[in-house]
PDB file with SEQRES, HELIX, SHEET and CRYST1 records, atoms N, CA, C and O in Angstrom:
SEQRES   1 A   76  UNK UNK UNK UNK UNK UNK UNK UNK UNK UNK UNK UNK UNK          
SEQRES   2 A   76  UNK UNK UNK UNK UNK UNK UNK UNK UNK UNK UNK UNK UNK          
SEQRES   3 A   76  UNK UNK UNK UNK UNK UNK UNK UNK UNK UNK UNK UNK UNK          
SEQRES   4 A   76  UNK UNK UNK UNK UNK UNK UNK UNK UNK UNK UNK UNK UNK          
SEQRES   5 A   76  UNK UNK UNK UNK UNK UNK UNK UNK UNK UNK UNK UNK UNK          
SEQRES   6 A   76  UNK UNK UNK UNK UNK UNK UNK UNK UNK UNK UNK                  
HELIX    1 AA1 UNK A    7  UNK A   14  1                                   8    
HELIX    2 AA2 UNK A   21  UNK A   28  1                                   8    
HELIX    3 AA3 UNK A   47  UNK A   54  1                                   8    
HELIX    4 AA4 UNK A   61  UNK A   63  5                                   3    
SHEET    1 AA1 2 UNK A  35  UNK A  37  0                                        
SHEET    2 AA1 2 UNK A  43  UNK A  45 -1                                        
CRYST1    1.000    1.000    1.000  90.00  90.00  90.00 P 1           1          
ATOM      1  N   UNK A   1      11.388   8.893 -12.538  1.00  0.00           N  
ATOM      2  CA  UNK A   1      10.279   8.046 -12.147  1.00  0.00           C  
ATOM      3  C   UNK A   1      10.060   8.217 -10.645  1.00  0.00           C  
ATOM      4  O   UNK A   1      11.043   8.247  -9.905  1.00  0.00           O  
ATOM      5  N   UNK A   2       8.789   8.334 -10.141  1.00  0.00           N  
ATOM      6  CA  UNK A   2       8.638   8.061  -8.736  1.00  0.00           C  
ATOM      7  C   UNK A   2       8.808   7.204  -8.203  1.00  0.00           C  
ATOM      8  O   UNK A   2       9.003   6.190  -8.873  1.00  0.00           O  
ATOM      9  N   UNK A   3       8.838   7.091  -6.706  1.00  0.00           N  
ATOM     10  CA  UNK A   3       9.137   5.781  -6.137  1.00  0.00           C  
ATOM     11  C   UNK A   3       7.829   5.730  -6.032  1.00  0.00           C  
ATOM     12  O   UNK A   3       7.816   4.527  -5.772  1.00  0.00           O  
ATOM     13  N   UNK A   4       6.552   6.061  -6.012  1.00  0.00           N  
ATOM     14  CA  UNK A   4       5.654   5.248  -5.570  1.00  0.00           C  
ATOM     15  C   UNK A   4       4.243   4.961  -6.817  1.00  0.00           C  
ATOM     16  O   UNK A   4       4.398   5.441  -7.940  1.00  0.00           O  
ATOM     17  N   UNK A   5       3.779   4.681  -6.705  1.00  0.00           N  
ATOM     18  CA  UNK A   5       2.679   4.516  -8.057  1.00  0.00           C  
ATOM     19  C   UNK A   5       2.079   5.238  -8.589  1.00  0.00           C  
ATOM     20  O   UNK A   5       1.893   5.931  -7.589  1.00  0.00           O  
ATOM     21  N   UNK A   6       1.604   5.705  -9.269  1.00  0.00           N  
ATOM     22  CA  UNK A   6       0.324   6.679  -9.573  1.00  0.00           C  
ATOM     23  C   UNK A   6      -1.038   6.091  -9.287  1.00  0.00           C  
ATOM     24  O   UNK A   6      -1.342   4.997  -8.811  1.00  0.00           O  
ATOM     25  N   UNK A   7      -1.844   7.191  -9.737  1.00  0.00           N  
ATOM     26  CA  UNK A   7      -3.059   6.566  -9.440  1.00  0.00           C  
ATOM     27  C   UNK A   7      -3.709   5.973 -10.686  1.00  0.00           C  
ATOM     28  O   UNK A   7      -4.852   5.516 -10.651  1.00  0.00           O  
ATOM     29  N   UNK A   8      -2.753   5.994 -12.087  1.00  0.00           N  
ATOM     30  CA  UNK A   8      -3.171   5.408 -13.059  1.00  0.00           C  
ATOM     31  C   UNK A   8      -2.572   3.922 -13.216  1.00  0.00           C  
ATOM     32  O   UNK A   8      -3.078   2.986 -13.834  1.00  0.00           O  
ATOM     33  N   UNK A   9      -1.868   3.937 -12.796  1.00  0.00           N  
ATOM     34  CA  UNK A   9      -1.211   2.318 -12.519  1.00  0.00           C  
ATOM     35  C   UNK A   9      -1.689   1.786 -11.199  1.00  0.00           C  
ATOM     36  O   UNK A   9      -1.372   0.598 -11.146  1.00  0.00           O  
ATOM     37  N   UNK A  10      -2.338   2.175 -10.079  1.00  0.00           N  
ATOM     38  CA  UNK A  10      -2.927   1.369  -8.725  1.00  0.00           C  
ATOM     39  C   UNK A  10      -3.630   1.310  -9.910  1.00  0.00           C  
ATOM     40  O   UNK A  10      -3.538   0.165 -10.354  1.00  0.00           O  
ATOM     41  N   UNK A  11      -4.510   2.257 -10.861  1.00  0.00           N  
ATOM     42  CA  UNK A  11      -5.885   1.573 -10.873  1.00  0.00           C  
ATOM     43  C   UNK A  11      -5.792   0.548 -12.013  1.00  0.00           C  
ATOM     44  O   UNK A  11      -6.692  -0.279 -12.163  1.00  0.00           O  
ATOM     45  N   UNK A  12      -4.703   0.590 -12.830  1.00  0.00           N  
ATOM     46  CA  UNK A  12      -4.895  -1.002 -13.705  1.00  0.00           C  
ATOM     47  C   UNK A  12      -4.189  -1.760 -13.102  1.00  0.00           C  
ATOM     48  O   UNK A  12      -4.026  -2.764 -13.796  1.00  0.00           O  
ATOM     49  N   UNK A  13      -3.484  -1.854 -11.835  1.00  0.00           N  
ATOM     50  CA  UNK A  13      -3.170  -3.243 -11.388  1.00  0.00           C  
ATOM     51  C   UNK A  13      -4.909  -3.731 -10.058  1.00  0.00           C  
ATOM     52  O   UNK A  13      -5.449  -4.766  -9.666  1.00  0.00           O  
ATOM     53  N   UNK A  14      -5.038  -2.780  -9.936  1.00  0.00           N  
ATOM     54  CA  UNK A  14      -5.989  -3.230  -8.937  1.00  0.00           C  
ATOM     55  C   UNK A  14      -7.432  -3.563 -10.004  1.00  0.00           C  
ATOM     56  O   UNK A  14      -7.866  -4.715 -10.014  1.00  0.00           O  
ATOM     57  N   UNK A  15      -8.077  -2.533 -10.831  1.00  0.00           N  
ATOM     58  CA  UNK A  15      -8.783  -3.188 -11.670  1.00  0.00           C  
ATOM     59  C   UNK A  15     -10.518  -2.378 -12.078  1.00  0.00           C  
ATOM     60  O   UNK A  15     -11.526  -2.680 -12.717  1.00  0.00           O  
ATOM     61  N   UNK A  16      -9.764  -0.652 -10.819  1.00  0.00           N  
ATOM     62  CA  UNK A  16     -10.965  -0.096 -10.810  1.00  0.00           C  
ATOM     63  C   UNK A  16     -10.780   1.377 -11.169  1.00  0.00           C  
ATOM     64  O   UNK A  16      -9.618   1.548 -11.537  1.00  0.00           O  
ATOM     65  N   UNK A  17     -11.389   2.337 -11.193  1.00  0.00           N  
ATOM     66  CA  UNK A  17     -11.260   3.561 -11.697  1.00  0.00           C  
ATOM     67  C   UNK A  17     -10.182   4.417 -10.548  1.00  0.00           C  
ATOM     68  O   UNK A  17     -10.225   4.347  -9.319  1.00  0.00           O  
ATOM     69  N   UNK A  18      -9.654   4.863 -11.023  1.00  0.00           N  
ATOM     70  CA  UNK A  18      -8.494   5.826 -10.778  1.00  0.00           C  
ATOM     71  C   UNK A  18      -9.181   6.688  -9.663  1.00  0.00           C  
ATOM     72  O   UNK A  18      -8.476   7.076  -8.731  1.00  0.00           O  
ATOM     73  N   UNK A  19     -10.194   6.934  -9.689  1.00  0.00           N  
ATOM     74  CA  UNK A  19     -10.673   7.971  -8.203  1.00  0.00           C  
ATOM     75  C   UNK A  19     -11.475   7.219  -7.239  1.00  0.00           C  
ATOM     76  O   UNK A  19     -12.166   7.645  -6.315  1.00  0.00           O  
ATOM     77  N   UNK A  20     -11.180   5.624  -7.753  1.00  0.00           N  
ATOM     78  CA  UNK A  20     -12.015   5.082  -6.780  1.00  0.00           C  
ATOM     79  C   UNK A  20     -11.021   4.511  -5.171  1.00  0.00           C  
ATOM     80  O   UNK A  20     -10.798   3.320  -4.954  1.00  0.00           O  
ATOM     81  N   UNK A  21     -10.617   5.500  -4.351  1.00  0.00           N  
ATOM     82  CA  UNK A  21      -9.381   5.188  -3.483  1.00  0.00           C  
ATOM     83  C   UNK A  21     -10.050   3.793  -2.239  1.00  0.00           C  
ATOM     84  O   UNK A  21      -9.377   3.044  -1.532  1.00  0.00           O  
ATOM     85  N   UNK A  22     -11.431   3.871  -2.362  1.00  0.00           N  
ATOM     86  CA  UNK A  22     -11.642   2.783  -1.466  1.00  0.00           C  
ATOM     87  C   UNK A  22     -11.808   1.961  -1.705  1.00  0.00           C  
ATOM     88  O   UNK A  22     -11.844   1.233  -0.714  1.00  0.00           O  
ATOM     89  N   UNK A  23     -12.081   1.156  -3.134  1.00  0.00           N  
ATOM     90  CA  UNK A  23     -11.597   0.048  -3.809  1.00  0.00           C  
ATOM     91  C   UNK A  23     -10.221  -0.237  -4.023  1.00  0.00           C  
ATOM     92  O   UNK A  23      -9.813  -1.397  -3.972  1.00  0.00           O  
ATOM     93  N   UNK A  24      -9.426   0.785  -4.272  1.00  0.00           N  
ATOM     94  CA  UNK A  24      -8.333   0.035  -3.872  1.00  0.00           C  
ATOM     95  C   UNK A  24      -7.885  -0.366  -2.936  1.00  0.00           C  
ATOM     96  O   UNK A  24      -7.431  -1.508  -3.000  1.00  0.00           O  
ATOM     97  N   UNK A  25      -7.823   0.181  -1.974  1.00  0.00           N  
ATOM     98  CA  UNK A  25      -7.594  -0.010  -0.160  1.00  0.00           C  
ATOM     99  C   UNK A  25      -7.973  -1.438   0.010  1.00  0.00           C  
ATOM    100  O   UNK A  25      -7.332  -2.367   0.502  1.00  0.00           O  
ATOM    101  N   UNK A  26      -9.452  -1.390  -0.638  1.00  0.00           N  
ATOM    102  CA  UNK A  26     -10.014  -2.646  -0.006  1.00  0.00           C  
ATOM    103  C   UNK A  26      -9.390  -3.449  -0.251  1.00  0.00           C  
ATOM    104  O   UNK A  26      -9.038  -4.241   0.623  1.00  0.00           O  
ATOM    105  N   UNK A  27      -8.786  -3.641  -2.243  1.00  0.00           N  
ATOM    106  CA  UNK A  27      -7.899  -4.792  -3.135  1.00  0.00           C  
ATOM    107  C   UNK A  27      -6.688  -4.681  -2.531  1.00  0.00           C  
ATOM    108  O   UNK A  27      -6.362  -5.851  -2.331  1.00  0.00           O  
ATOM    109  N   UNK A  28      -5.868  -4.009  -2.141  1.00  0.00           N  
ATOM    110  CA  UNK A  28      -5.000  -3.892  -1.268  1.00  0.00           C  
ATOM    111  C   UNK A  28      -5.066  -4.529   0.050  1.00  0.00           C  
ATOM    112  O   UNK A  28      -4.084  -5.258   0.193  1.00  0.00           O  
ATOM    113  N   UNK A  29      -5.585  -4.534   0.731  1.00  0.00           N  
ATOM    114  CA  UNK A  29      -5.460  -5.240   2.204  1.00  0.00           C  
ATOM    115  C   UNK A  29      -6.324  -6.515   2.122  1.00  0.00           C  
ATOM    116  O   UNK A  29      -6.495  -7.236   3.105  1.00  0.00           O  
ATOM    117  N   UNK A  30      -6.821  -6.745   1.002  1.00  0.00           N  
ATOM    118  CA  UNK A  30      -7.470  -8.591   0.759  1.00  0.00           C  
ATOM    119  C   UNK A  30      -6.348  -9.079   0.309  1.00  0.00           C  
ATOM    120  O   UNK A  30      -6.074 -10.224   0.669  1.00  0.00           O  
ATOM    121  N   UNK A  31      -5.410  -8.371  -0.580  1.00  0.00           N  
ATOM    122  CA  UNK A  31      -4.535  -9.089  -1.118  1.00  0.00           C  
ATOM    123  C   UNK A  31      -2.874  -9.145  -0.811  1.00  0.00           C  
ATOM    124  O   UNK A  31      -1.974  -9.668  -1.468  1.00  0.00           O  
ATOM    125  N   UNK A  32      -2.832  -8.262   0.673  1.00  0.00           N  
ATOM    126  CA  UNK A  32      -2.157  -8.522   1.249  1.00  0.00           C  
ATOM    127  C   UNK A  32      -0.602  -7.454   1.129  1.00  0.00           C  
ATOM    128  O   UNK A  32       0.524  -7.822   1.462  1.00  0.00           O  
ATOM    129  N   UNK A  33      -0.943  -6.222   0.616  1.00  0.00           N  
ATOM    130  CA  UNK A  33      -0.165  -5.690  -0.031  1.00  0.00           C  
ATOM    131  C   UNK A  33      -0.022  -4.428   0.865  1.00  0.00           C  
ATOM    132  O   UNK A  33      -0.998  -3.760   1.208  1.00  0.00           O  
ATOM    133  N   UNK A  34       1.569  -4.078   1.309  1.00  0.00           N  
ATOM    134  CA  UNK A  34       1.588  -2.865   2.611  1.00  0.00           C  
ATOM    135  C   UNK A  34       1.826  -1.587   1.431  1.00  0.00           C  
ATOM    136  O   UNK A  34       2.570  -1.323   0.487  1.00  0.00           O  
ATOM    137  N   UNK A  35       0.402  -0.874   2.342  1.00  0.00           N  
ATOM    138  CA  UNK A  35       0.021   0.440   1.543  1.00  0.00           C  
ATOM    139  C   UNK A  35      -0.005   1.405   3.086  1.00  0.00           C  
ATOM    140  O   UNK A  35      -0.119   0.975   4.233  1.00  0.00           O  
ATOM    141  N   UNK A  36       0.148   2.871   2.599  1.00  0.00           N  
ATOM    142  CA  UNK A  36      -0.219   4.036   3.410  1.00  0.00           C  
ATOM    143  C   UNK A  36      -0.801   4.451   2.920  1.00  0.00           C  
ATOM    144  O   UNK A  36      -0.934   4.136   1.737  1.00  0.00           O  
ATOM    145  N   UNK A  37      -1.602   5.516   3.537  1.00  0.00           N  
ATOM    146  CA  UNK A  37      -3.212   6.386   3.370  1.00  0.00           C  
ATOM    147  C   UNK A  37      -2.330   7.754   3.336  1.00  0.00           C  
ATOM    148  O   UNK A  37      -1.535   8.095   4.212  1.00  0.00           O  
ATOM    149  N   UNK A  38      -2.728   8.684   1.778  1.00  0.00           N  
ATOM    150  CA  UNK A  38      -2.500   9.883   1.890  1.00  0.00           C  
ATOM    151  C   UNK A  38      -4.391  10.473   2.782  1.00  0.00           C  
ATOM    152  O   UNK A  38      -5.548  10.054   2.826  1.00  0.00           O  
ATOM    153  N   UNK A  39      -3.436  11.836   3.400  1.00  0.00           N  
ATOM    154  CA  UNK A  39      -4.307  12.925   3.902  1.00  0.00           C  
ATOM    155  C   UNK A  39      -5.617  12.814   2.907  1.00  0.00           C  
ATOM    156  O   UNK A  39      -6.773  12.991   3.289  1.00  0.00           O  
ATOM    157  N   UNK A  40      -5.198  12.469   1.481  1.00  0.00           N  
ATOM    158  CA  UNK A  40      -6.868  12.191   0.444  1.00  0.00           C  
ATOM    159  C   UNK A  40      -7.602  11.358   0.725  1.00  0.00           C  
ATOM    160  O   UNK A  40      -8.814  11.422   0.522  1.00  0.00           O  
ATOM    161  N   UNK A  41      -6.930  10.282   1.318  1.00  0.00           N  
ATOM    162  CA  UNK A  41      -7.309   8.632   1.345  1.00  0.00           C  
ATOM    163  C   UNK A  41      -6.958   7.990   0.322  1.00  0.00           C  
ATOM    164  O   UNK A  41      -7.643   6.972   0.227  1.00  0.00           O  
ATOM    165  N   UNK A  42      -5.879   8.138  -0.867  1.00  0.00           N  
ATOM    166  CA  UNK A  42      -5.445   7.419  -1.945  1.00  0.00           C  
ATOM    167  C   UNK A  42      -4.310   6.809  -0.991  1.00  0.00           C  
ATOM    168  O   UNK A  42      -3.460   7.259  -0.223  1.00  0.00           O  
ATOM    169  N   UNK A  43      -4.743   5.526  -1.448  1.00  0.00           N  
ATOM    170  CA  UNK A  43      -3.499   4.141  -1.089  1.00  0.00           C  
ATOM    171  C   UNK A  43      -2.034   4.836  -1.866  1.00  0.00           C  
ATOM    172  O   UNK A  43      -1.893   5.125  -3.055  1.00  0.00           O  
ATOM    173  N   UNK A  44      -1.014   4.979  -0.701  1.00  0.00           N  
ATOM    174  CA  UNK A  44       0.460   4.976  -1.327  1.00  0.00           C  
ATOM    175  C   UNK A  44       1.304   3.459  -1.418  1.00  0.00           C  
ATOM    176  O   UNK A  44       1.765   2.949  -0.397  1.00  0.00           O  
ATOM    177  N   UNK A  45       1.426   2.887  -2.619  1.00  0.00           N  
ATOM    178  CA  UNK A  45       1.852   1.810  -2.816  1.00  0.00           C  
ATOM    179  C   UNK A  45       3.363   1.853  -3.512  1.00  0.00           C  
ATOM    180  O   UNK A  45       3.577   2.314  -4.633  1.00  0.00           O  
ATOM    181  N   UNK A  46       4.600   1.152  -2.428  1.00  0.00           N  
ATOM    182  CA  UNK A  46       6.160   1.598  -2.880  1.00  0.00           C  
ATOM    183  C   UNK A  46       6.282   1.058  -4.446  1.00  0.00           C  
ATOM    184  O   UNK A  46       5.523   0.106  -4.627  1.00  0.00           O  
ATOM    185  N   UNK A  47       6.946   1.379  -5.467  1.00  0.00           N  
ATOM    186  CA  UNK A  47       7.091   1.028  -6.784  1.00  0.00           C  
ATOM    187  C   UNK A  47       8.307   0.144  -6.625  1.00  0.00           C  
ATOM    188  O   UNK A  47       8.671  -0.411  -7.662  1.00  0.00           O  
ATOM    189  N   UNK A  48       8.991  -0.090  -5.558  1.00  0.00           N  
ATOM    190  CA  UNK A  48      10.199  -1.115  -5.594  1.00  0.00           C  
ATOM    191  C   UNK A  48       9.431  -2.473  -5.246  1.00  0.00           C  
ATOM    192  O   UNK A  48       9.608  -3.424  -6.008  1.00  0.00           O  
ATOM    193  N   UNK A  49       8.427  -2.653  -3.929  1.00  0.00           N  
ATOM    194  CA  UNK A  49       7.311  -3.217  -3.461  1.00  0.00           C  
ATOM    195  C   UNK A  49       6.472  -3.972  -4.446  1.00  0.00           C  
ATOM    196  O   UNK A  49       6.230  -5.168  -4.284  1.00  0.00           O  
ATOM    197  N   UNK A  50       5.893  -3.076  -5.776  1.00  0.00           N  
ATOM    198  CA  UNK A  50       5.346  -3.402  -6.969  1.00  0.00           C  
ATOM    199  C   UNK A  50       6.149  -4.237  -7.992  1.00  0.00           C  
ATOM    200  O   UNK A  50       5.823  -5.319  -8.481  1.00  0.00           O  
ATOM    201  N   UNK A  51       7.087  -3.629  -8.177  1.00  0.00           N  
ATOM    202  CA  UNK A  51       7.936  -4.154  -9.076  1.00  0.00           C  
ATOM    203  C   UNK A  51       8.393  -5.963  -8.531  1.00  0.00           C  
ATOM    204  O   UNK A  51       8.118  -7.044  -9.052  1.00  0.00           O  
ATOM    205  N   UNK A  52       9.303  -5.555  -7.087  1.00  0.00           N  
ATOM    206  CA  UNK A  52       9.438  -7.186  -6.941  1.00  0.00           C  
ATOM    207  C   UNK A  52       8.517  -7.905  -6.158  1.00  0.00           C  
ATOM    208  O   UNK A  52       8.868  -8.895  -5.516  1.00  0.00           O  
ATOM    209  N   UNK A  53       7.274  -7.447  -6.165  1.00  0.00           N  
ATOM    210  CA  UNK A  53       5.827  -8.469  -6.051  1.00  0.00           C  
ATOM    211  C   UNK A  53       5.803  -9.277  -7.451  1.00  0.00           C  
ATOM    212  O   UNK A  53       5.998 -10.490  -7.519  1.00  0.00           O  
ATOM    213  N   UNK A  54       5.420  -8.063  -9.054  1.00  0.00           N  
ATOM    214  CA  UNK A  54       5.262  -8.341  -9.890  1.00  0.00           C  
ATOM    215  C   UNK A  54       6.063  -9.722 -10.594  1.00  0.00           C  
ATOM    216  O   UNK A  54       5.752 -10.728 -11.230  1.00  0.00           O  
ATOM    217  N   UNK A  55       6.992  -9.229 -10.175  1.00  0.00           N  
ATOM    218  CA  UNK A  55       8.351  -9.996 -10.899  1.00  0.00           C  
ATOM    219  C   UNK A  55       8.512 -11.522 -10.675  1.00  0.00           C  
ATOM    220  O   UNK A  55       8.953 -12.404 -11.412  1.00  0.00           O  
ATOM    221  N   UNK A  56       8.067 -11.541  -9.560  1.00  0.00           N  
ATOM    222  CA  UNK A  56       7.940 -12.779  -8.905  1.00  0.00           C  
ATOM    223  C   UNK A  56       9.010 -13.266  -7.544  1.00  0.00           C  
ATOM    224  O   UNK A  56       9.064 -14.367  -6.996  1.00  0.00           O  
ATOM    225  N   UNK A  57       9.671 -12.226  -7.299  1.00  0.00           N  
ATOM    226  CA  UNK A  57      10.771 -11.806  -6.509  1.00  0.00           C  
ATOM    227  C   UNK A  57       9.831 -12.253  -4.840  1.00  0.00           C  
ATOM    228  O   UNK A  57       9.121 -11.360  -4.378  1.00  0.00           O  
ATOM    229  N   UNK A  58       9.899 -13.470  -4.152  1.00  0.00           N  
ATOM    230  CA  UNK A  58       9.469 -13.514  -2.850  1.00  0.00           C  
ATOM    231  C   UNK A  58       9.604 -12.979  -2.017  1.00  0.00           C  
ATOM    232  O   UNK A  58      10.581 -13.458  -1.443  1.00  0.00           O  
ATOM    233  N   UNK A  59       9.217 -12.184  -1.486  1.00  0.00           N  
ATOM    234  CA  UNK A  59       9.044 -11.224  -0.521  1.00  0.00           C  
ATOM    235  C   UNK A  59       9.046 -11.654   1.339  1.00  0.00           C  
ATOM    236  O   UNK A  59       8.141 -12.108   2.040  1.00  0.00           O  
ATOM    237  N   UNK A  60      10.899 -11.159   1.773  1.00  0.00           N  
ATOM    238  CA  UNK A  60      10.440 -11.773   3.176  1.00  0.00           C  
ATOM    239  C   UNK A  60       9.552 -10.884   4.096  1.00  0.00           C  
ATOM    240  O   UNK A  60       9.791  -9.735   4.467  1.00  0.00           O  
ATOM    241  N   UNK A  61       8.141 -11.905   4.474  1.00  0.00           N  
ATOM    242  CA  UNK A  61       6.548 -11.235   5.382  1.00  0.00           C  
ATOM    243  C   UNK A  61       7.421 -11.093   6.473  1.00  0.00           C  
ATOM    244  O   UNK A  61       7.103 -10.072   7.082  1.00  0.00           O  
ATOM    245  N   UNK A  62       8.589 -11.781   7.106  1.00  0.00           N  
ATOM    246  CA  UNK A  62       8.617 -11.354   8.317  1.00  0.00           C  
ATOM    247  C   UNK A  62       9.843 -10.275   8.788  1.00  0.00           C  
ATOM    248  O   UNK A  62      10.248 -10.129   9.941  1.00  0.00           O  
ATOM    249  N   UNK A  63      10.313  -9.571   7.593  1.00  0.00           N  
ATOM    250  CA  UNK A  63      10.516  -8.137   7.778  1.00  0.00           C  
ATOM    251  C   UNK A  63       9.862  -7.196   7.603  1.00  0.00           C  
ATOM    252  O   UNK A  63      10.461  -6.124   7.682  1.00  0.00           O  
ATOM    253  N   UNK A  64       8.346  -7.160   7.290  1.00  0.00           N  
ATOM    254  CA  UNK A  64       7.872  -6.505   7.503  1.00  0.00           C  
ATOM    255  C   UNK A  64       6.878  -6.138   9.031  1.00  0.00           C  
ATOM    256  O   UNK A  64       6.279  -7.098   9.516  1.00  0.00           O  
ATOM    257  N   UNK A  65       6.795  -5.282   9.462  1.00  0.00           N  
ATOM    258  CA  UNK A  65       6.694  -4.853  10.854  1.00  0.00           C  
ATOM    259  C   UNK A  65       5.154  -4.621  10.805  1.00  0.00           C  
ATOM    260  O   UNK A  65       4.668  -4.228   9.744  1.00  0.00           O  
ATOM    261  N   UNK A  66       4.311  -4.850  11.949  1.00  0.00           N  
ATOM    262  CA  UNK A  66       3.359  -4.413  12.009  1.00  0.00           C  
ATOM    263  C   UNK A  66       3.226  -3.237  12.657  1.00  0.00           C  
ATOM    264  O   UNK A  66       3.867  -3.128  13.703  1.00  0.00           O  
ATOM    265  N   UNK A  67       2.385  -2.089  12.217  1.00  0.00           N  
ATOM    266  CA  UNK A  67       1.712  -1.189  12.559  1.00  0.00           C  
ATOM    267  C   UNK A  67       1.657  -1.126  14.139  1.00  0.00           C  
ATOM    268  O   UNK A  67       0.845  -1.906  14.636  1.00  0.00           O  
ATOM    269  N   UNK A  68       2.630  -0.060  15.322  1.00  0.00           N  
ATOM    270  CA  UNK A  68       2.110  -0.182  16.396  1.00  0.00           C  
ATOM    271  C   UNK A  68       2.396   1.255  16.651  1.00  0.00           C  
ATOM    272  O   UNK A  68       3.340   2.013  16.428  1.00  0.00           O  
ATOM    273  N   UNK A  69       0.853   1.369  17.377  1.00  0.00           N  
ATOM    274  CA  UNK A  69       1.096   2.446  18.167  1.00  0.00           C  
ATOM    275  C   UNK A  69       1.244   3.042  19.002  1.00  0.00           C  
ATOM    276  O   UNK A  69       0.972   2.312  19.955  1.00  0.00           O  
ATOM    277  N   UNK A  70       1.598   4.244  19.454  1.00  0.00           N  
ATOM    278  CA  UNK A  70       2.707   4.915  20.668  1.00  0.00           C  
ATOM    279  C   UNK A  70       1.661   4.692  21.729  1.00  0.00           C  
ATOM    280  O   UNK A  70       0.446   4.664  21.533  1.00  0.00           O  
ATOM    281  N   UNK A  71       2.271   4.539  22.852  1.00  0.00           N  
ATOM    282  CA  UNK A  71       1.978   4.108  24.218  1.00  0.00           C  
ATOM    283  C   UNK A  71       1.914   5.668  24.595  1.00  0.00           C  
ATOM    284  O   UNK A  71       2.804   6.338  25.118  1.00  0.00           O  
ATOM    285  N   UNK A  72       0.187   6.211  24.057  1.00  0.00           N  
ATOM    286  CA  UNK A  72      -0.312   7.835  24.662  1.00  0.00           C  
ATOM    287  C   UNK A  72      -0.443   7.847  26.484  1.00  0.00           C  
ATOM    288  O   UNK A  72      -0.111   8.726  27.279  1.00  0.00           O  
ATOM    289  N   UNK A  73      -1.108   6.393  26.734  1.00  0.00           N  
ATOM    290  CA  UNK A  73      -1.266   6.642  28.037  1.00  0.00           C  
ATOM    291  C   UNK A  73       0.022   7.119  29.341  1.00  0.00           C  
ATOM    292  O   UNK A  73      -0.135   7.723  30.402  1.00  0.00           O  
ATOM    293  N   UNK A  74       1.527   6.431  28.570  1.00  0.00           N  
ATOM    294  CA  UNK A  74       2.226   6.815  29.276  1.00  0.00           C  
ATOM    295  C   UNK A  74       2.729   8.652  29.573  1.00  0.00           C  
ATOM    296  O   UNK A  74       3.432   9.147  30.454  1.00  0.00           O  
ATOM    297  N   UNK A  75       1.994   9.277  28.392  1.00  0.00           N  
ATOM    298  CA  UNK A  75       2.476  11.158  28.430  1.00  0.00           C  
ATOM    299  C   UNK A  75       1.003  11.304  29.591  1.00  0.00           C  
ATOM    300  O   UNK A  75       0.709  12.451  29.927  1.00  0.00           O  
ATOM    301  N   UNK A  76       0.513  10.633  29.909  1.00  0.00           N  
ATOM    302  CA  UNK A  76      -0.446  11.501  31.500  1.00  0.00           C  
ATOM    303  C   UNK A  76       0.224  11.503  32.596  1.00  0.00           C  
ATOM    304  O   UNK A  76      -0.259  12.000  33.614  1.00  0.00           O  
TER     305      UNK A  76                                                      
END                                                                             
């Protein structure tokens, strides 16, 4: 099994067609769920992530890290 979803399971948990990658993105970040962007633009969503969302398993928000990025101005 993969660790991360397919695109036939994003699209029946999210609720839209399998090639539609910007509907999911969108259902994804309304609903609060940490995804990465392949080079396609298909949402990568972790299957451990899925599983204990699903399950009902509470999830601690404040280990998850926000998104920061590298300080470019300091390489001039």
């Amino acid at each position: 099994m993969n660790n991360y979803l397919s695109g036939a399971e994003l699209a029946t948990l999210v609720g839209c067609r399998e090639n539609s990658f910007a509907c999911m993105r969108r259902w994804l970040t309304r609903n609060k769920w940490p995804f990465e962007v392949s080079i396609s633009g298909f949402p990568i969503v972790g299957r451990a992530y899925h599983d204990a969302r699903m399950s009902g398993i509470a999830t601690d928000k404040s280990k998850i890290k926000a998104r920061v990025e590298p300080n470019f101005g300091a390489l001039a």
